[in-house]
N, C-alpha and C positions, 0 to 999 in steps of 0.2 A: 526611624528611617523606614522607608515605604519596602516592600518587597520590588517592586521594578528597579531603585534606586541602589539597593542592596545587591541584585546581581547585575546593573552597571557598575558597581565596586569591584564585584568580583573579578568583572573582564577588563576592567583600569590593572587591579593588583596583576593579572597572569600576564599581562603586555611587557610586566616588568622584568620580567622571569625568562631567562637565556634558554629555556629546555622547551617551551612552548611558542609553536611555531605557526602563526597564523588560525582565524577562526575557526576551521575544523578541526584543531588542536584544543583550542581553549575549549570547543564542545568536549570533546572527548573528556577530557581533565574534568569538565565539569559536573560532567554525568557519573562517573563513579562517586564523587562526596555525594550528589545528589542522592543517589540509589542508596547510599549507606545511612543516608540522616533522615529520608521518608522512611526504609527499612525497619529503622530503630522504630522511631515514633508509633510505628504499627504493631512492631514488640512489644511497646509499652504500653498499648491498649491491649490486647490479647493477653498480658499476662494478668491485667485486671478483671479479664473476661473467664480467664477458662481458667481448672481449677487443676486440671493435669498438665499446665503450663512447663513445656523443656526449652531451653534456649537453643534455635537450632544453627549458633555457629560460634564457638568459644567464645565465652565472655568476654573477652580483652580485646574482641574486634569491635564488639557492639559502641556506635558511634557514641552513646553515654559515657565509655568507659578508657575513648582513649582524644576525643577530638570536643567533648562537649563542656569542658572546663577552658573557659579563656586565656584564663593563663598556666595552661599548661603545655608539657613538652614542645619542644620549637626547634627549629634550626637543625643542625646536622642529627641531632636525637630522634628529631621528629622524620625526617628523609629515612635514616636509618628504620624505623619502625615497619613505616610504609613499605619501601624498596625490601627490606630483608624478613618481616615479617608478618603484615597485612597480606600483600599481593600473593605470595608462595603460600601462605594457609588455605588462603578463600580459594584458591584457583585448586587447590589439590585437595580439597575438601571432600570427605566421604561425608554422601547424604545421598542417599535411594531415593527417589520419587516416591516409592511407596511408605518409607520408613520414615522420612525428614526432606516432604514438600519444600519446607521455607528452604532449608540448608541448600536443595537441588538445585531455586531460583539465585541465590546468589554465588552459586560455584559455575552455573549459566554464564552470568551476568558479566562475571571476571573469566572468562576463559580464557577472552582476547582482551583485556582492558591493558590499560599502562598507564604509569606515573608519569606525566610529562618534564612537572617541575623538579628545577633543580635547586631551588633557593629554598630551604625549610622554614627560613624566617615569612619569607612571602605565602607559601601553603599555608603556615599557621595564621596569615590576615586571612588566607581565602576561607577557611574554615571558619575563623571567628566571625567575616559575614554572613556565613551561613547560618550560625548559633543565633543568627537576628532573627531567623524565619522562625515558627514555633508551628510544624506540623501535625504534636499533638492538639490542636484549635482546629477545628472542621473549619469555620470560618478563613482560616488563615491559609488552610491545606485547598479549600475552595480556590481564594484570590490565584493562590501562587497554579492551579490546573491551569487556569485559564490563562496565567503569562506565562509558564511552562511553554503552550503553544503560539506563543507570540514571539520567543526565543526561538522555536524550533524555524519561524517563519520570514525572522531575521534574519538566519545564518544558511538561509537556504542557498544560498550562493557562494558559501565556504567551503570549498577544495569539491571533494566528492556530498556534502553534507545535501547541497540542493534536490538530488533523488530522491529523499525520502520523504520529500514532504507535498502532498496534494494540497489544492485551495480548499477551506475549508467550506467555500462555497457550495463545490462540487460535493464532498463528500455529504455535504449535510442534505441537498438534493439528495443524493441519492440514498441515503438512508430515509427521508419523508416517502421517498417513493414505492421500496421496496419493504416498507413498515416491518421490522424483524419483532417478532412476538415473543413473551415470555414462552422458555423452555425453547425454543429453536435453535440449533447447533448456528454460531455465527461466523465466518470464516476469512482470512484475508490471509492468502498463501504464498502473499507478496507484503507485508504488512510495514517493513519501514518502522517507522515512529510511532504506529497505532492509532494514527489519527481517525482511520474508517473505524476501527475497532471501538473507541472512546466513543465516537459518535454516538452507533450501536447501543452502545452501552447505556448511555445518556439517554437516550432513545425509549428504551426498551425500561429503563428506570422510572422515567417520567411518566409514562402511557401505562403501562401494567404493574408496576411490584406496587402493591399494596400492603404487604406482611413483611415479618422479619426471614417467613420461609421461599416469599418472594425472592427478598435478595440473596438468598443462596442459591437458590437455580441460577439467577442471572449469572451470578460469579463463575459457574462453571458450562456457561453456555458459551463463552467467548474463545476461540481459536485465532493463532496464528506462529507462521511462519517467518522468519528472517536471515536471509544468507550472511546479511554483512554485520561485523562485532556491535560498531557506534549505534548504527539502528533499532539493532536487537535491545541494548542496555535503556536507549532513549525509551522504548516502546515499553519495556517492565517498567520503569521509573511510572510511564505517564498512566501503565494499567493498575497500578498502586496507587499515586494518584486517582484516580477514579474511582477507587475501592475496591479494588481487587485484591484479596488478602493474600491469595497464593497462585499469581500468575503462573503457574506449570506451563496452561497450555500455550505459553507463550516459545515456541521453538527457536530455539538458534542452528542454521540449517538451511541448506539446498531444498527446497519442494520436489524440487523437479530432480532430482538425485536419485527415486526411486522408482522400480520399474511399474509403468503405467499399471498392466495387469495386476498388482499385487496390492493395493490399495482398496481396502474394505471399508472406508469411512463413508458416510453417505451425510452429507451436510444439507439443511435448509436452507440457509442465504448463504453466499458469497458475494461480495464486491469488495473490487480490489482494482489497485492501477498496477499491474506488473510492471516491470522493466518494460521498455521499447526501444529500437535502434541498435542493442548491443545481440552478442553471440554468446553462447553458452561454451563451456571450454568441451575439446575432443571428447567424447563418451556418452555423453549425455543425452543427444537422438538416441542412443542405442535404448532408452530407454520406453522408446514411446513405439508404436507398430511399423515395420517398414515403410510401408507408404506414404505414412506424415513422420517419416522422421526429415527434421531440420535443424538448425543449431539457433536458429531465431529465436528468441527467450520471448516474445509475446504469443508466439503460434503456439509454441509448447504449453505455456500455463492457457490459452484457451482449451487448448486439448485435456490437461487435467482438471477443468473448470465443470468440462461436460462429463465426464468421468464422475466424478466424484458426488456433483449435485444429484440428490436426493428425487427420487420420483415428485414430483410436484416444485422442486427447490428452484429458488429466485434466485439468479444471477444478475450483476450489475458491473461491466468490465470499462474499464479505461482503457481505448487500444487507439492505434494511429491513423488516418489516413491509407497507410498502406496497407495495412489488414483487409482494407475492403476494396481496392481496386487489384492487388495481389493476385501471381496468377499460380501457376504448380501448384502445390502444396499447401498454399492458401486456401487456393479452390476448392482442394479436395476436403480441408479445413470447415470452412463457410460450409461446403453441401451438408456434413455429417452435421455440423452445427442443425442448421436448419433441417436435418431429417429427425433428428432427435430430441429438438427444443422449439419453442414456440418463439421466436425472435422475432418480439409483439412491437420492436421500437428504439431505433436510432437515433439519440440525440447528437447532432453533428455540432462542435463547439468554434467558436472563431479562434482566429490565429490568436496568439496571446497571454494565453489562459496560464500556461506553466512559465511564462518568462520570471527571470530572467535568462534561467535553464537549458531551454527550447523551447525555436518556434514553431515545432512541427503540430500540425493541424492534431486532433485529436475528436475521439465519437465515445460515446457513454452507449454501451452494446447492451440491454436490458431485456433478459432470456427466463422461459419458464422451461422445464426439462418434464417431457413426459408427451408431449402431441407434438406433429410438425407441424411448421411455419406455415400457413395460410398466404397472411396478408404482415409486411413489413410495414407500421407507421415512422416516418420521417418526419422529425422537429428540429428546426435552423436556429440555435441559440441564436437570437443578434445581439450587438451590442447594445448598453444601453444610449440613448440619447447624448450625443456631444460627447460620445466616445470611440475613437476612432481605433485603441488600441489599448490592452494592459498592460498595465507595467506594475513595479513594486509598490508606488505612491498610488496609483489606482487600478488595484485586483477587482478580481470580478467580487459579486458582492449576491450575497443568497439571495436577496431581494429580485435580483433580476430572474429568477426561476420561479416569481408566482402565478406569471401567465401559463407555465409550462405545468404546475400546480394545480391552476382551474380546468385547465384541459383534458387534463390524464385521464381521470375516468377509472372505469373500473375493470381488472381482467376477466371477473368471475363472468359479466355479460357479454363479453369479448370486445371490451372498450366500445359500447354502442352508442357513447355520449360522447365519442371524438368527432370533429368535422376537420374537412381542409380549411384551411386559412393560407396567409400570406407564409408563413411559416411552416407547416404539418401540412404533409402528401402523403398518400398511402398505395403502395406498389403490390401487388402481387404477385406470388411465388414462381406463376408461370412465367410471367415478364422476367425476375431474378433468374430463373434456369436459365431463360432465351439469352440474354446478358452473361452469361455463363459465369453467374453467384456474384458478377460486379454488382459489389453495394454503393459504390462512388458515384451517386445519382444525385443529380444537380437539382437544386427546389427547383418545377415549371413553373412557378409564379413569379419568379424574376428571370428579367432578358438578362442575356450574357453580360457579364461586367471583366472587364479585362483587368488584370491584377498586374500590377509591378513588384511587386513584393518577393525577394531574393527566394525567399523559405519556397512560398508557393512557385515558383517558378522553377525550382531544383526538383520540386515533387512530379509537377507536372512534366519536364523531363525524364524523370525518372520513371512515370510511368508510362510514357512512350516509348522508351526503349525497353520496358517490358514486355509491350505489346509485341513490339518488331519481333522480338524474342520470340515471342510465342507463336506469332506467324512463321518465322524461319525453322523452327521445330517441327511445325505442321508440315510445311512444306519439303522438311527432310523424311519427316515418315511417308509423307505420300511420293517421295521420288524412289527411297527407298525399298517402299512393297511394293513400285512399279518395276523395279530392277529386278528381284526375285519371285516377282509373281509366274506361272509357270506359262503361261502365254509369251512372253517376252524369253521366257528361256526357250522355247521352241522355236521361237523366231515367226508366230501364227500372227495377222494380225496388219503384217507386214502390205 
C-alpha cells in the first residue's frame, strides 16, 4: 500500500471512532502516533550511531515496544495503556535540556497533546497503518516529508488547523530571496507547522552542507517558536522529518510573552507569517515600550522582529494590508521600522492567496536592519494568466515568482539592476514621511480599476474611517491647545 493511501486509511478508520470529532481532531490524533513512530525510528538509528547510546524515555513507551507488533495489545488494554500510562509518563517526564535533549523534545511535544479515541480496537488499526510506513528507509522517510505537507495543506480548513499553514509558494519565494547561509541563526517566532523553517532547512542543505560537519551546524541553526499545542507537535514531527535529530530549539510558547527589553538573541534571517486580525490577551502590550504598546498580535511581532534581528540580518514578514495604511501606532511602527532597517521592497500579493481561510489582502515586507530606508521598491504580484482568483484546486504556484526572481537583483549594489515596469515602482523615503509612513501606494502604472469584491470593500471602508479618525483627533488637539493656550485665557486677540 502506497503511504498517501495508507494515511487515507488512517482518516477512514478515526471517522469511525465516537471520541474524534471532525478534521482538526483526526489531526491532533494523528500527530502524536506520528511523533512517536518517526521518534523511534531515529532512536534506532542513533543507537547504531553512537556508542554512549541512553534511551531518553523509558523503554516501554518507545513505539517498538508497545505499538509496533501488529498483533499486539488492542482494545480496552490498549486505551488503558495510552490514557493511564503513555500520556501521564511522557507529559511528566523529567529530562533537562541539558542533561536528556531527546527526553525535553517529547515531554514538549505531549504537554498539551490528548487521546481522542475511544474505541481501542480501532487505534490498534490506526497504528497498524502506521507500521506500513518504514521511517527507518530515508527513501521512505523522504516520500512520506513531502506528503506530510500535503496533509498539513489539506486540513487547512479544519477547525482552527488552517492558521498554520502558509502556501508553500510564498514561503519557498521567500526563502530563494533571502538565501539563508550555512551557520546563520534562522528564526520563525510565529512558526506553526514549520513550513518556513523546513524550507530553510532544505535550503540551506542543498546549496552549502557539503560534510558531515556541515549538517551539524545546520541542525543547530534552525529556531522557532509556537504558542499553540497542535502546531507546535506538527512542526517537531516535520523538523524530524527533515533531519533534525534534537529539535530543542523548537519552542512551545508565547514570543511575545517576554519583556521586549530583555531579549539578547540577535538572529540573521527571520521570516515568518505571524498571526493577523486577532488581539493578544490583557498584559501582553505591557510588554513592549509605552508608545507602541497595542494588543494587535502583527504590530507586536513586527516590533520584536526589529529588536532581535542581528546588525546586518534579513527579515522577510507576511503582514496585511492594514499594516501599511494603519495609522497611531502603526505609524509610529512603520517610522522606527524604517529609521532602523533598510525596507528595500514590498511585494503586495492579490486577494486570494490564504483562502480558503482569508481573503484579506496580504504584502511580503523584506527588511535588512542596520541603515535606514532610502528608497522602498514595490512589486504587484499579478495573477497568473486566466486566473482571476485562488482557491484550494488552484493555489498560487512558485512558478509564478520567477519574474519577481529575474528582477530582484542584488542588495549589496543597492539593487542597481531593478527597473520600473508594469509591476515594480520605487518611492522614496521623503514621499513615505510626506504620506505620513502610508505604504498603501497604488502601482502608477495602472488606471484606477474599481473592485466589487466584499474583502476589499470592507478594507477600504475600514480605512476611511481610520482616516476620519485621525483627522477628528487632530482636530481635537488643535481646538484643544486653542482652549488653553494663554492668549485665549486672557481673552487678547479678541
Amino acid at each position: 500500500m502506497s503511504i498517501s493511501s495508507a494515511i487515507k486509511s488512517i482518516q477512514d478508520i478515526m471517522r469511525k471512532d465516537a471520541g474524534v470529532d471532525g478534521d482538526a481532531q483526526r489531526l491532533g490524533q494523528m500527530s502524536w502516533l506520528l511523533f512517536l513512530k518517526v521518534f523511534d525510528a531515529q532512536e534506532q538509528e542513533l543507537e547504531l550511531e553512537l556508542d554512549d547510546y541512553r534511551e531518553p524515555i523509558p523503554a516501554q513507551f518507545l513505539w517498538r515496544n508497545w505499538a509496533a507488533d501488529n498483533e499486539g495489545i488492542t482494545g480496552d488494554e490498549l486505551l488503558d495503556f495510552v490514557n493511564d500510562e503513555l500520556f501521564p509518563q511522557l507529559k511528566n517526564l523529567t529530562a533537562p535540556i541539558d542533561k536528556n535533549p531527546r527526553g525535553f523534545v517529547v515531554k514538549a511535544a505531549f504537554s498539551d497533546a490528548f487521546n481522542y479515541m475511544k474505541n481501542g480496537t480501532l487505534l490498534r488499526q490506526v497504528i497498524n497503518k502506521l507500521n506500513e510506513i518504514d521511517f527507518t528507509d530515508s527513501n521512505e522517510r523522504h516520500l512520506f516529508g513531502d506528503l506530510y505537507e500535503q496533509i498539513l495543506k489539506d486540513l487547512q480548513s479544519a477547525g482552527n488547523a488552517g492558521e498554520f499553514y502558509t502556501p508553500r509558494a510564498i514561503t519557498k519565494f521567500i526563502v530563494a530571496v533571502t538565501d539563508p547561509q550555512l551557520g546563520e541563526s534562522i528564526m520563525d517566532p510565529a512558526c506553526g507547522t514549520g513550513g518556513f523553517l523546513a524550507c530553510a532547512f532544505d535550503h540551506v542543505k542543498a546549496n552549502y552542507v557539503k560534510t558531515a560537519d556541515d549538517h551539524q551546524t545546520l541542525q543547530q541553526q534552525i529556531f522557532g517558536v509556537e504558542k499553540k499545542q497542535l502546531p507546535h507537535l506538527l512542526c517537531t514531527t516535520n523538523m524530524m522529518l527533515h533531519g533534525i535529530e534534537v529539535p530543542v530549539q523548537i519552542r512551545h510558547g508565547n514570543t511575545l510573552n517576554k519583556p521586549l527589553s530583555s531579549w539578547d538573541e540577535q538572529v540573521d534571517v527571520i521570516i515568518t507569517n505571524p498571526p493577523f486580525g486577532g488581539t493578544e490577551e490583557d498584559g501582553i502590550e505591557k510588554n513592549f515600550p509605552s508608545e507602541f504598546q497595542t494588543r494587535e498580535t502583527a504590530d507586536l511581532f513586527l516590533q520584536l522582529i526589529i529588536e532581535v534581528l542581528a546588525k546586518n540580518g534579513r527579515a522577510a514578514v507576511v503582514l496585511p494590508d492594514g499594516t501599511l495604511f494603519g495609522e497611531g501606532v502603526k505609524t509610529k511602527i512603520k517610522k522606527m521600522l524604517m529609521d532602523e532597517c533598510n525596507l528595500h521592497t514590498i511585494v503586495r500579493l492579490p486577494n486570494g492567496v490564504f483562502n480558503p481561510y482569508t481573503g484579506i489582502k496580504t504584502n511580503i515586507l523584506f527588511f535588512t536592519k542596520g541603515t535606514p530606508t532610502k528608497d522602498v521598491w514595490f512589486y504587484e504580484h499579478p495573477y497568473p494568466e486566466g486566473v482571476k482568483n485562488y482557491n484550494k484546486t488552484k493555489p498560487m504556484r512558485f512558478e509564478e515568482f520567477e519574474t519577481e526572481l529575474e528582477w530582484w537583483g542584488n542588495e549589496a549594489d543597492g539593487f542597481a539592476s531593478r527597473v520600473e515596469n508594469e509591476q515594480a515602482w520605487k518611492v522614496s523615503i521623503d514621499d513615505i514621511v510626506a504620506r505620513n509612513y502610508n505604504l498603501d501606494i497604488k502601482n502608477p502604472h495602472v488606471g484606477e480599476v474599481i473592485s466589487h469584491d466584499p474583502q476589499e470593500l470592507l478594507q477600504d471602508y475600514a480605512k476611511q474611517q481610520a482616516d476620519i479618525q485621525a483627522l477628528r483627533d487632530q482636530l481635537k488637539g488643535i481646538l484643544s491647545a486653542a482652549l488653553t493656550s494663554p492668549s485665549t485665557a486672557d481673552g487678547e486677540g479678541k
